[in-house]
VOTITOR-478089 format. One record per residue (C-alpha): residue number from 1; residue in three letters; x, y, z. Coordinates in steps of 0.5 Angstrom, whole numbers. Example, Ala and Ser with C-alpha at 12.3 -4.5 7.8 and 13.67 -1.06 7.14 Angstrom:
BEGIN
@k: 1; r: Ala; X: 25; Y: -9; Z: 16
@k: 2; r: Ser; X: 27; Y: -2; Z: 14
! end
This chain:
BEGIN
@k: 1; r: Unk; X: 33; Y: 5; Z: -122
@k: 2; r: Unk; X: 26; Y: 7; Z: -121
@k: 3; r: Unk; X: 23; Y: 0; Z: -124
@k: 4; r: Unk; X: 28; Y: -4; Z: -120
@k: 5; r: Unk; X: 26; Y: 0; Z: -112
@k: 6; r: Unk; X: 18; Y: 0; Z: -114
@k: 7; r: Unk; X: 19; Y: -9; Z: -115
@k: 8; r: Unk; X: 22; Y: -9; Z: -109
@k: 9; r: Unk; X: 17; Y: -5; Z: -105
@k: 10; r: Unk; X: 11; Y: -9; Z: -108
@k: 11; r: Unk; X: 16; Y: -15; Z: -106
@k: 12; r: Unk; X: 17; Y: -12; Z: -99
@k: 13; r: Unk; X: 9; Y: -11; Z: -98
@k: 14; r: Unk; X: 8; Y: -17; Z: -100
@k: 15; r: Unk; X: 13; Y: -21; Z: -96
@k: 16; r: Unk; X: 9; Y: -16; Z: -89
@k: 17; r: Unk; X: 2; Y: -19; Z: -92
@k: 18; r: Unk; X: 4; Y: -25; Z: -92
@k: 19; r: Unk; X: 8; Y: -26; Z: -84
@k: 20; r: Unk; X: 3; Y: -20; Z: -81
@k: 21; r: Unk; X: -3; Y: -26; Z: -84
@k: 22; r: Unk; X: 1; Y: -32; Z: -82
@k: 23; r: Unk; X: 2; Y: -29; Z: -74
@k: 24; r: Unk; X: -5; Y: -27; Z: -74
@k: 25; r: Unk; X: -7; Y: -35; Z: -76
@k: 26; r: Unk; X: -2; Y: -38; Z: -72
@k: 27; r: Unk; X: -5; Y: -33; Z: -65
@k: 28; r: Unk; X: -12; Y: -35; Z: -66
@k: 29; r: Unk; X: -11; Y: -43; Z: -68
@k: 30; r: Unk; X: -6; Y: -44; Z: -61
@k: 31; r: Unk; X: -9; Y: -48; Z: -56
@k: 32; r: Unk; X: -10; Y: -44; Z: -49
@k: 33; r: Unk; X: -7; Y: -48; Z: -43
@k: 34; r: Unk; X: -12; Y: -54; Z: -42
@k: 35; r: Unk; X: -14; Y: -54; Z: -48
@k: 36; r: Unk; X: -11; Y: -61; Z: -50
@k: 37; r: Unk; X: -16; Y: -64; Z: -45
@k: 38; r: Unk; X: -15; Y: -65; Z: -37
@k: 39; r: Unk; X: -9; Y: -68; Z: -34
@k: 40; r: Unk; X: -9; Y: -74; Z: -30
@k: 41; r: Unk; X: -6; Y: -72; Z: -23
@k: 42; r: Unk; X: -3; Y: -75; Z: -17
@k: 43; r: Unk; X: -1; Y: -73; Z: -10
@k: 44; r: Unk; X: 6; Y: -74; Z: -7
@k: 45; r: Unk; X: 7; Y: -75; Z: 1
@k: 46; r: Unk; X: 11; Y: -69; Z: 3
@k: 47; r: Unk; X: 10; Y: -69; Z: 11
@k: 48; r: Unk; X: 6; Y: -71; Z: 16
@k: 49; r: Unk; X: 5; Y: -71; Z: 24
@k: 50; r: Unk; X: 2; Y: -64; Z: 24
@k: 51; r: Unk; X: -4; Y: -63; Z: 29
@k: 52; r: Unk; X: -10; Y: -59; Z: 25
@k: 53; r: Unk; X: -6; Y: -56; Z: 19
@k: 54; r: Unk; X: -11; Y: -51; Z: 16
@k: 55; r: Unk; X: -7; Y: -47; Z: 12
@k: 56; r: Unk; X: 0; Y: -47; Z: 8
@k: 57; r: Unk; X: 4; Y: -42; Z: 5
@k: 58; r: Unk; X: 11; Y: -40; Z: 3
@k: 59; r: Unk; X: 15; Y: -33; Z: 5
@k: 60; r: Unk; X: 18; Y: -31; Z: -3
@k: 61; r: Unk; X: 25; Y: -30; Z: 1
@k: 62; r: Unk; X: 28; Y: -35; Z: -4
@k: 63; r: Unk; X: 28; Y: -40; Z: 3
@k: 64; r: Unk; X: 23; Y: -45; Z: -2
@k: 65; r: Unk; X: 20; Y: -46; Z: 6
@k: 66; r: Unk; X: 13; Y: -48; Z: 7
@k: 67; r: Unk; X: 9; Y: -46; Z: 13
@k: 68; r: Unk; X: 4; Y: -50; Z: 16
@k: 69; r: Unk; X: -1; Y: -47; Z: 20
@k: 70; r: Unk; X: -4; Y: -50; Z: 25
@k: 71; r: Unk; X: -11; Y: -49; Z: 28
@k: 72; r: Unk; X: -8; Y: -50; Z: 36
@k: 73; r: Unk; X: -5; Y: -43; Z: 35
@k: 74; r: Unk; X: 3; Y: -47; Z: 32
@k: 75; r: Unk; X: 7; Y: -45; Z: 25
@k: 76; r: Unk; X: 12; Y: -50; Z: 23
@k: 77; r: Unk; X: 17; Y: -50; Z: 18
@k: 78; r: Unk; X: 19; Y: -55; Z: 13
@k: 79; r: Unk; X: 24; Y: -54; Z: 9
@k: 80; r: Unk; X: 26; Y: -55; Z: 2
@k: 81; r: Unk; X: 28; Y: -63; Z: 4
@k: 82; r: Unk; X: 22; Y: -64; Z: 6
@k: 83; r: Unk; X: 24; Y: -65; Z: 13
@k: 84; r: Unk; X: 20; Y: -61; Z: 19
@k: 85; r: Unk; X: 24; Y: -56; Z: 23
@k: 86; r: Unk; X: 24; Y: -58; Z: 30
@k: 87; r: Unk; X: 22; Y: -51; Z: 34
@k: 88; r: Unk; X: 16; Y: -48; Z: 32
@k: 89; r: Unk; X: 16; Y: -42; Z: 27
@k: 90; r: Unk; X: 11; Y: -38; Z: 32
@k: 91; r: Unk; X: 7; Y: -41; Z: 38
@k: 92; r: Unk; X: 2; Y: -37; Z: 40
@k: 93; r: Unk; X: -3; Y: -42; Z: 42
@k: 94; r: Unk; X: -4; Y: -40; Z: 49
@k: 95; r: Unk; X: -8; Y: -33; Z: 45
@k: 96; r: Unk; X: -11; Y: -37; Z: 41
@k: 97; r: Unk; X: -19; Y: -40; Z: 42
@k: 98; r: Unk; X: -19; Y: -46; Z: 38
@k: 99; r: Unk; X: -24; Y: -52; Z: 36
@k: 100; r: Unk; X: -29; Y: -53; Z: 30
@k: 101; r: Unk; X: -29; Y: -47; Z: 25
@k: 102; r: Unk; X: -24; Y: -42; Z: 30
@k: 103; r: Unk; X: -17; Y: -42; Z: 31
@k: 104; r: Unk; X: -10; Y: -40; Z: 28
@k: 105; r: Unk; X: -13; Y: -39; Z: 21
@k: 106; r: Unk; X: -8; Y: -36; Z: 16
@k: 107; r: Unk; X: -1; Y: -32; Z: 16
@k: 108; r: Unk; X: 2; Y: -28; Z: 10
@k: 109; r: Unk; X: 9; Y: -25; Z: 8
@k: 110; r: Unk; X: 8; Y: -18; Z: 4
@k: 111; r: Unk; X: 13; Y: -18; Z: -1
@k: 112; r: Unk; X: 18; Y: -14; Z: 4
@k: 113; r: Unk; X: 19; Y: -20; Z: 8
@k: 114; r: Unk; X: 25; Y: -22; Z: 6
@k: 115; r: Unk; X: 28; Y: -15; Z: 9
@k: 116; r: Unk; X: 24; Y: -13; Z: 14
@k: 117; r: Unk; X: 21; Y: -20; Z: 17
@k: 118; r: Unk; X: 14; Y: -18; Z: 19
@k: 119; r: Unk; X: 9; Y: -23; Z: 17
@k: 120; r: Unk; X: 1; Y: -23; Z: 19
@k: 121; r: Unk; X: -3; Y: -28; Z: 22
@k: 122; r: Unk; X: -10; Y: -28; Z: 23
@k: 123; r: Unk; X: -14; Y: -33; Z: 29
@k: 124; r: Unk; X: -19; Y: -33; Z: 34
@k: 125; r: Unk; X: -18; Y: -29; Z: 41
@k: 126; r: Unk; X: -18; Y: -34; Z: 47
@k: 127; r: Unk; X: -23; Y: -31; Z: 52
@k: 128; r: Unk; X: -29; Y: -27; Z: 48
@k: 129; r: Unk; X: -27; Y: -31; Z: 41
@k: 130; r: Unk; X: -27; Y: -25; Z: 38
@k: 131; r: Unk; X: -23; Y: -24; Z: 30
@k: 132; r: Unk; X: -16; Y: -22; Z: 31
@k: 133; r: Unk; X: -11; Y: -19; Z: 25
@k: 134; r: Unk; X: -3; Y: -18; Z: 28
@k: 135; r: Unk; X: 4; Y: -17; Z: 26
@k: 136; r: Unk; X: 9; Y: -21; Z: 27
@k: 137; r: Unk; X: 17; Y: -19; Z: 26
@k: 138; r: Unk; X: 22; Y: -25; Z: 26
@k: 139; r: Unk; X: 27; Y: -26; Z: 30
@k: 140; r: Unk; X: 34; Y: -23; Z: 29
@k: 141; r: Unk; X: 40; Y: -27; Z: 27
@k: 142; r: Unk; X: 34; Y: -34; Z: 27
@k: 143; r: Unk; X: 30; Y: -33; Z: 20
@k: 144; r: Unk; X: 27; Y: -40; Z: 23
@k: 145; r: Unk; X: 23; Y: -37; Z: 30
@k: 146; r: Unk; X: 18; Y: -31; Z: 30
@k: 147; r: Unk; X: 19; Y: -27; Z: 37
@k: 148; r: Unk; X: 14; Y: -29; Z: 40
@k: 149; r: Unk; X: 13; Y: -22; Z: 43
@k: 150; r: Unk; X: 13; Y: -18; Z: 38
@k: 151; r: Unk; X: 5; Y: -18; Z: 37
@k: 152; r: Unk; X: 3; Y: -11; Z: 34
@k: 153; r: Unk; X: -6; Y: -11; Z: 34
@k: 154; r: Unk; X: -8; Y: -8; Z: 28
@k: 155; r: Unk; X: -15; Y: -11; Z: 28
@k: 156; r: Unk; X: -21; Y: -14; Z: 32
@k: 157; r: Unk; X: -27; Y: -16; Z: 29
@k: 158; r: Unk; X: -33; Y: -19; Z: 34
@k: 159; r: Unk; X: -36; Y: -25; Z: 32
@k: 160; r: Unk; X: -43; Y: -27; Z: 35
@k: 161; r: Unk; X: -43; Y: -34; Z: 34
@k: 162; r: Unk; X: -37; Y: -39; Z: 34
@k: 163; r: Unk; X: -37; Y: -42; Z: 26
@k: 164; r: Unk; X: -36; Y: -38; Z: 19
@k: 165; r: Unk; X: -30; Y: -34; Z: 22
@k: 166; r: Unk; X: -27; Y: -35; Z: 15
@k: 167; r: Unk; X: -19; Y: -32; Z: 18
@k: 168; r: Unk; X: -16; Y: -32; Z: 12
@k: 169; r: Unk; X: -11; Y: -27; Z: 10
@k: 170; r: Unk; X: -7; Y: -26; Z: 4
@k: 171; r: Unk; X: -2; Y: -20; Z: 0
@k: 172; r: Unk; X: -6; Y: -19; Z: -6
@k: 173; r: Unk; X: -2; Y: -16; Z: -13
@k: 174; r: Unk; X: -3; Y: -8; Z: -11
@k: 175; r: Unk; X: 1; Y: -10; Z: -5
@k: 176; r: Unk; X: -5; Y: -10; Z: 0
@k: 177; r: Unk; X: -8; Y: -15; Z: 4
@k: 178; r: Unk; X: -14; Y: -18; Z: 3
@k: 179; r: Unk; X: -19; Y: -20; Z: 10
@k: 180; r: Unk; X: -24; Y: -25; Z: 9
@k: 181; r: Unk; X: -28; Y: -26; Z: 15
@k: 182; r: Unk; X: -35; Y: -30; Z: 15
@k: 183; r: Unk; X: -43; Y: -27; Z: 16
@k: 184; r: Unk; X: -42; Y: -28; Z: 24
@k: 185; r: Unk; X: -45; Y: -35; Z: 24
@k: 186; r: Unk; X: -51; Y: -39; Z: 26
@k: 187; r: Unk; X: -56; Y: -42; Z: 20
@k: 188; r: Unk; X: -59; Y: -38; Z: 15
@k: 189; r: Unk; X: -54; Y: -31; Z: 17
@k: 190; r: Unk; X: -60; Y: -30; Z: 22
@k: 191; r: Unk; X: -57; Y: -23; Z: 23
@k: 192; r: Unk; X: -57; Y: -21; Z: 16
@k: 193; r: Unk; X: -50; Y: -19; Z: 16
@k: 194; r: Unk; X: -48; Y: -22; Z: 9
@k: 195; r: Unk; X: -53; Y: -15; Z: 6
@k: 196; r: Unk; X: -51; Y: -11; Z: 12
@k: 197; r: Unk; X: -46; Y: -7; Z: 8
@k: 198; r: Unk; X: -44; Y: -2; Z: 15
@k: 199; r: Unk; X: -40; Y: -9; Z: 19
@k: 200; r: Unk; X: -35; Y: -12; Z: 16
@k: 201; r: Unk; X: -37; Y: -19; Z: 17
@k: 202; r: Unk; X: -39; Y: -23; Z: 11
@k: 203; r: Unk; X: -35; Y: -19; Z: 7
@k: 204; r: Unk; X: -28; Y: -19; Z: 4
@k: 205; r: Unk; X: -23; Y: -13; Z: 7
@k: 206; r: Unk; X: -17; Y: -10; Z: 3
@k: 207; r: Unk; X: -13; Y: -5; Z: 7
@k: 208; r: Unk; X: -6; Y: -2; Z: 7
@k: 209; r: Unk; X: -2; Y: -4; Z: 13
@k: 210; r: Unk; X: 4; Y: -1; Z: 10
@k: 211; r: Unk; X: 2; Y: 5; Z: 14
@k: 212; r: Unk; X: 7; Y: 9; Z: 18
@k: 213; r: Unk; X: 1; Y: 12; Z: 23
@k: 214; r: Unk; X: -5; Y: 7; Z: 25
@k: 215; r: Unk; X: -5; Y: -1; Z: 25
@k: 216; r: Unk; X: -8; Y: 0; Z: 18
@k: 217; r: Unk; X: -10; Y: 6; Z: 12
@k: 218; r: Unk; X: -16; Y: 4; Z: 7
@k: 219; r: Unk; X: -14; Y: 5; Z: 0
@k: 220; r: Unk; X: -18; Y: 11; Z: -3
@k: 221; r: Unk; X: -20; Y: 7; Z: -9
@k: 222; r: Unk; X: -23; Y: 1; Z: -5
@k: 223; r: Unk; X: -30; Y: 2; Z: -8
@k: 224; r: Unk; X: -34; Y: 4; Z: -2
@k: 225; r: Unk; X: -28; Y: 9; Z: 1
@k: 226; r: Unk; X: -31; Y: 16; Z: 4
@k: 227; r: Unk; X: -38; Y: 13; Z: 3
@k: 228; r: Unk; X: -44; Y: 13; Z: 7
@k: 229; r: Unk; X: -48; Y: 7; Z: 10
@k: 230; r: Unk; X: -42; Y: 3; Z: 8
@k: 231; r: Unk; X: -36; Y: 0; Z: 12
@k: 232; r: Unk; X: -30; Y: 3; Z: 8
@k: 233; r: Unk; X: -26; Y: -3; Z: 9
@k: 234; r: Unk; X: -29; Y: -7; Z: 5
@k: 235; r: Unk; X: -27; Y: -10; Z: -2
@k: 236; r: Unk; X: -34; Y: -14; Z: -4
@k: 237; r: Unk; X: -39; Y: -18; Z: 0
@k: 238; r: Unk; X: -45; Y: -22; Z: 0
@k: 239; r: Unk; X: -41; Y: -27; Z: 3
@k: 240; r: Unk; X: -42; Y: -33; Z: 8
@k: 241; r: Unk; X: -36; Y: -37; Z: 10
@k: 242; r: Unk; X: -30; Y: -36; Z: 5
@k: 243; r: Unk; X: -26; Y: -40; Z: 6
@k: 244; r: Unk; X: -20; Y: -39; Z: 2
@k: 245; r: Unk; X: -19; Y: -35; Z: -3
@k: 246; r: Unk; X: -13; Y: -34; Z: -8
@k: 247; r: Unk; X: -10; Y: -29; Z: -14
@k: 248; r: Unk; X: -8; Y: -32; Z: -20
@k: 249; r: Unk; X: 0; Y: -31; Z: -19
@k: 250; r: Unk; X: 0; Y: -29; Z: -27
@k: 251; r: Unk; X: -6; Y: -25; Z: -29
@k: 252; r: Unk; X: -8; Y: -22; Z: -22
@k: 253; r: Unk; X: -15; Y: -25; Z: -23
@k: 254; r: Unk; X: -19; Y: -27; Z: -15
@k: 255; r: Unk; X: -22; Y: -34; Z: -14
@k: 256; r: Unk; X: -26; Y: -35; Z: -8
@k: 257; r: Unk; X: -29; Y: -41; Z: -5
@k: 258; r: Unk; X: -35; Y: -40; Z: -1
@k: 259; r: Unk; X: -39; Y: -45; Z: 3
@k: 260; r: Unk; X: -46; Y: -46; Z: 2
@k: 261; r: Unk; X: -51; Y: -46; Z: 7
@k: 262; r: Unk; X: -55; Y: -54; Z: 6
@k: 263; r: Unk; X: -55; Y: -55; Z: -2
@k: 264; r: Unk; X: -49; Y: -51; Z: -6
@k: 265; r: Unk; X: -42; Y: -49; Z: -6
@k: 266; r: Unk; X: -40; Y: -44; Z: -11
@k: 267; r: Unk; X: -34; Y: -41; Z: -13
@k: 268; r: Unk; X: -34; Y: -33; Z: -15
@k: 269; r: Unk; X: -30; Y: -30; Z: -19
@k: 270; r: Unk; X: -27; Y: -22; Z: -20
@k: 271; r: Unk; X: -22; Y: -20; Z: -26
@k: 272; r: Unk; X: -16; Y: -18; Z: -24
@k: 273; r: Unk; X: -19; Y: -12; Z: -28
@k: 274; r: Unk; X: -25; Y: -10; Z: -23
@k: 275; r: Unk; X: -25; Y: -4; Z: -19
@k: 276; r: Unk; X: -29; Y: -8; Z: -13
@k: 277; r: Unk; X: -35; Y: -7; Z: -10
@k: 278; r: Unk; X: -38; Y: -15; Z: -12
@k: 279; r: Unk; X: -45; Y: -16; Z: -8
@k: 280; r: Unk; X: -44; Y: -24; Z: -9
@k: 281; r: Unk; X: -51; Y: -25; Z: -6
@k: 282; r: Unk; X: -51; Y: -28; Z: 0
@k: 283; r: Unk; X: -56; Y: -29; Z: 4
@k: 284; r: Unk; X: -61; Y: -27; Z: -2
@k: 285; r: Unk; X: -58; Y: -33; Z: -5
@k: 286; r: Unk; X: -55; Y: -39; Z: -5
@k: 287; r: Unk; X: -49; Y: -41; Z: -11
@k: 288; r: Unk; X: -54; Y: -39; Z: -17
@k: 289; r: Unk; X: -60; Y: -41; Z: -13
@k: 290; r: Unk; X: -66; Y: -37; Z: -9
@k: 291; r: Unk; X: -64; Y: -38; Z: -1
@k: 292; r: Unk; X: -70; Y: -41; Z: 3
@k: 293; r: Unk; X: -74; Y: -36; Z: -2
@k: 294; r: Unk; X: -79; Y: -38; Z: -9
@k: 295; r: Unk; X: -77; Y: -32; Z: -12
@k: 296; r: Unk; X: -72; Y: -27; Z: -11
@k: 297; r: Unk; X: -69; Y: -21; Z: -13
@k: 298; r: Unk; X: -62; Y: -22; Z: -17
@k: 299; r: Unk; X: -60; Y: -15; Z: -20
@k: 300; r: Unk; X: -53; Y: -13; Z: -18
@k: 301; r: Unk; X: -51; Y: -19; Z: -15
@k: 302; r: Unk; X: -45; Y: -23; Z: -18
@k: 303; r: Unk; X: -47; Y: -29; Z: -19
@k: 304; r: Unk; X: -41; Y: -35; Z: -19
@k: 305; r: Unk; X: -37; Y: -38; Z: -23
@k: 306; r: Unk; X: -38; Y: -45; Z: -21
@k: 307; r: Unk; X: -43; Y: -49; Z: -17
@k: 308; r: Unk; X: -44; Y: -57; Z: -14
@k: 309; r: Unk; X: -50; Y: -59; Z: -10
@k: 310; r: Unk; X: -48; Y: -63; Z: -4
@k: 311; r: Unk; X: -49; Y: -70; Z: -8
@k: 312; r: Unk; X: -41; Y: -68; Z: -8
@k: 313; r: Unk; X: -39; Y: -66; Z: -3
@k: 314; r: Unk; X: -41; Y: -62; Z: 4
@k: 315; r: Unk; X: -36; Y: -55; Z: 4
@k: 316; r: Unk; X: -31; Y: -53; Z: -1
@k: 317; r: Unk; X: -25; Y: -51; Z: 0
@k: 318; r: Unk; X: -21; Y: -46; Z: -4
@k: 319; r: Unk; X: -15; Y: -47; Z: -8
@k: 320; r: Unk; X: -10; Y: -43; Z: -13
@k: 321; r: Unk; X: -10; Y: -43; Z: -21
@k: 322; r: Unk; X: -3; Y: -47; Z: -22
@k: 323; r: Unk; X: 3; Y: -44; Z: -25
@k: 324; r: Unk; X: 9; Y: -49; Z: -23
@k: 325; r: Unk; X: 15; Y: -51; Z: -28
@k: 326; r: Unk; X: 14; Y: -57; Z: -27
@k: 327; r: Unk; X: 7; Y: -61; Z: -29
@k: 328; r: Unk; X: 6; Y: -57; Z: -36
@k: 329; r: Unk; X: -2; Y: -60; Z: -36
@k: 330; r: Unk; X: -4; Y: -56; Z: -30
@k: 331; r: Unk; X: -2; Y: -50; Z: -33
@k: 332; r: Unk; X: -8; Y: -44; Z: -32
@k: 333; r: Unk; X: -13; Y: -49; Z: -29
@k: 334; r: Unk; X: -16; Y: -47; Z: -22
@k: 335; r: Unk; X: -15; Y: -52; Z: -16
@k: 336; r: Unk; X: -20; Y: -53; Z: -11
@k: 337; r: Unk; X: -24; Y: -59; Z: -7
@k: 338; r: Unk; X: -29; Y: -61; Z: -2
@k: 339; r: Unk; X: -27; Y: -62; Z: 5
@k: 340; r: Unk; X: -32; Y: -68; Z: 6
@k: 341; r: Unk; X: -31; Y: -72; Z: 0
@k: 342; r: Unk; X: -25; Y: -71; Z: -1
@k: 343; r: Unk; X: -26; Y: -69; Z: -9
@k: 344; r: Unk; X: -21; Y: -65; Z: -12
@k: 345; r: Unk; X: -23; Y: -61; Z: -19
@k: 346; r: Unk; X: -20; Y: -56; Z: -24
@k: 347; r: Unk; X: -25; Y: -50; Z: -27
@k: 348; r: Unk; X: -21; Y: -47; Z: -33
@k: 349; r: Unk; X: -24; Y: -42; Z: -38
@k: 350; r: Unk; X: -22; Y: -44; Z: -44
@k: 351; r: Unk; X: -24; Y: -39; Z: -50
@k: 352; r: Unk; X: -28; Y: -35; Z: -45
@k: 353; r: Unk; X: -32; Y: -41; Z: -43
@k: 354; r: Unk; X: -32; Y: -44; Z: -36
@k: 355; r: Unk; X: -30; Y: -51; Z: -35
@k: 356; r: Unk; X: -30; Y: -56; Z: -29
@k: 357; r: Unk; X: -27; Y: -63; Z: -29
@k: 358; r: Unk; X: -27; Y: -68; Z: -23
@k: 359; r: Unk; X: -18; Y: -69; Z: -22
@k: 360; r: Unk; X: -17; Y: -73; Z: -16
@k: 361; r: Unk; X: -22; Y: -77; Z: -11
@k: 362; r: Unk; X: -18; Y: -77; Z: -5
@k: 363; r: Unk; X: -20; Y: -80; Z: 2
@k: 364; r: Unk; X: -17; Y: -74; Z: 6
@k: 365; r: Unk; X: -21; Y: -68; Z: 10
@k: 366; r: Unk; X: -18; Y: -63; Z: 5
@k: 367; r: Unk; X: -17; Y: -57; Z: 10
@k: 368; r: Unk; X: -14; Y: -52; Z: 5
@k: 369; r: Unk; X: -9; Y: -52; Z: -1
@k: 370; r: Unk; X: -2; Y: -48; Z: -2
@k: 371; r: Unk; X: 2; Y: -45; Z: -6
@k: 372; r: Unk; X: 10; Y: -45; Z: -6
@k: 373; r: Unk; X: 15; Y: -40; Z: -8
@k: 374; r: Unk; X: 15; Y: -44; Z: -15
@k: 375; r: Unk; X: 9; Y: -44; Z: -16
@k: 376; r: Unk; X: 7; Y: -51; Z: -14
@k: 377; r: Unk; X: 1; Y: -53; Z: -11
@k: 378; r: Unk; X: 0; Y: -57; Z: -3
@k: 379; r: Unk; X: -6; Y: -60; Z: -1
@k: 380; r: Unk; X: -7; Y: -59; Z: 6
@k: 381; r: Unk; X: -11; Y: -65; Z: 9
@k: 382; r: Unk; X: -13; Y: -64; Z: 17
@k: 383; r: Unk; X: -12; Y: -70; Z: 20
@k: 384; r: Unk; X: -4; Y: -68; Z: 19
@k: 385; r: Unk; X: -2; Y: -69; Z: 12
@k: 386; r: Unk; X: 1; Y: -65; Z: 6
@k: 387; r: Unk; X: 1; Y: -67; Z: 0
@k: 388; r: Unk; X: 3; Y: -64; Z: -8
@k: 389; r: Unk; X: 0; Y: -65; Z: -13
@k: 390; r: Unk; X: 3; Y: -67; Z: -19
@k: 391; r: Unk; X: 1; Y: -69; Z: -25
@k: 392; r: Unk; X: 0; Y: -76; Z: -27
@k: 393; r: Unk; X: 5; Y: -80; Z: -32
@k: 394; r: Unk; X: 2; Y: -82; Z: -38
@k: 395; r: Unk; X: 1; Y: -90; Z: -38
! end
């Protein structure tokens, strides 16, 4: 009896070697997403008419609407027909001071949407065209019209000159929302405000305005809370104009797009892992390249992940890494384009290498992109037009 329990534990141990060896194969030969090559894309026409659209975004209350922000000072809905709701979602264009690089920039829906019907938008103030963060409550009994008289301020910035605004406004995975506002403009930040860590400018803010106290609370674990010399607001800086930036729905991971000065445009990158407190580099550089200097000093600074000179494109705008069900060949790769050229590239990191391939050539201004609630991903053209991107059907 004894001879027959030690064969069958030998036989045991090595039927275990045998699948513990078998999964460790089968884990590190299986392709990661985007492995197989890069996909082929198209773009499908989903509405158009819209006036300076510069944003889009979804509510995440199972409505499956799209919100399109545009720079005038108007949200409008489309609905998950595809066709564009008649009344706008809020109109506050009489408040809003728009043309060039100001406007209506973004809005973001919390996770709370659904049961409490705030939602934030960001905009340049008519008058002194200050920057202007505000809270908004739906209506009640008409989840299609915000009150257009519930605006609550919870934070306005000054901005010295009339570009790099950057405006956007999104809810990151911890339930905070993220602030990107722009160096305060002008060539070459004149005002130094890119390595200026005491304003808010130039940098990207994370805060908490689930509070029940003031317009907002700083979390005391952004990296600079209760810190001397430095705005407690802030989550990273050493930018010039982000103009957007994204979470990837999945991993948390944070992509910015920021625009160059004359020559570079970059993407930055932070793991969803990081504590913050990234010095991107800006005015001290350009991408990865020395600004207007033959040499310069690049320690703690964090360099991009992605660069293309301006033989390209002119100004980057920022997308999301794609997680929809419906284009398997998109999965995992970050999409992002140029607004002057039209180009739309993916950059994924296969193996922990990072990679970039030209997807679409387009003729469209490429204002913004977006994500749905399913995970799509919309293309934002500014001269009225909303597109998706779906992948190509092999020939």
């Amino acid at each position: 009896m004894e001879r027959v329990h030690s064969r069958l534990s030998i036989v045991l141990i090595l039927v275990s070697i045998i699948f513990i060896h078998g999964c460790s194969e089968s884990e590190s030969t299986a392709p990661e997403p985007g492995e197989n090559g890069w996909p082929s894309v198209d773009l499908a026409l989903v509405a158009e008419g819209f006036t300076d659209p510069v944003h889009l975004t979804s509510a995440g209350d199972g409505s499956d609407r799209l919100f399109v922000i545009e720079r005038p000072g108007i949200i409008k809905i489309v609905l998950d027909d595809g066709t564009v709701f008649p009344q706008p979602f809020l109109d506050i264009s009489g408040r809003v001071l728009s043309g060039g690089e100001r406007g209506l920039l973004s809005a973001a829906f919390p996770d709370e949407y659904e049961n409490e019907g705030k939602f934030y938008v960001c905009y340049t103030r008519s008058g002194d065209g200050a920057s202007v963060l505000s809270r908004f409550t739906v209506s009640a009994g008409d989840s299609n019209r915000a009150d257009q008289g519930s605006e609550e301020v919870l934070l306005t910035v000054s901005q010295p000159e009339a570009n790099h605004n950057g405006g956007q406004i999104a809810f990151g995975p911890d339930g905070y929302l993220y602030v990107g506002l722009g160096d305060g403009g002008g060539a070459g930040d004149p005002d130094g405000n890119g390595q200026n860590t005491e304003t808010l400018l130039g940098c990207l803010l994370r805060i908490d305005v689930n509070t029940g106290g003031g317009p907002y609370d700083t979390p005391t674990d952004n990296p600079y809370y209760d810190t001397e010399g430095y705005a407690e607001e802030i989550w990273a800086y050493g930018l010039r104009n982000p103009w957007r930036f994204s979470f990837d729905r999945l991993t948390g991971d944070l992509y910015i797009a920021d625009v160059g000065q004359g020559l570079w445009e970059e993407i930055d990158f932070q793991p969803a892992s990081s504590p913050g407190g990234e010095n991107y580099g800006w005015n001290i550089m350009e991408g990865s390249h020395c600004y207007d200097a033959g040499s310069c000093d690049e320690s703690g600074l964090t360099r991009p992940v992605h660069e293309y000179s301006h033989a390209l494109g002119c100004s980057v705008t920022g997308g999301f890494v794609y997680r929809g069900q419906g284009h398997s060949g998109l999965v995992g790769i970050y999409i992002f384009g140029d607004y002057c050229s039209g180009r739309i590239w993916g950059l994924r990191r296969p193996r922990g290498v990072w990679e970039t391939e030209e997807l679409y050539d387009s003729t469209l201004r490429i204002s913004s992109f977006g994500e749905a609630e399913n995970g799509e991903v919309y293309v934002v053209d500014i001269n009225g037009g909303i597109y998706r991107i779906d992948e190509a059907a092999s020939p």
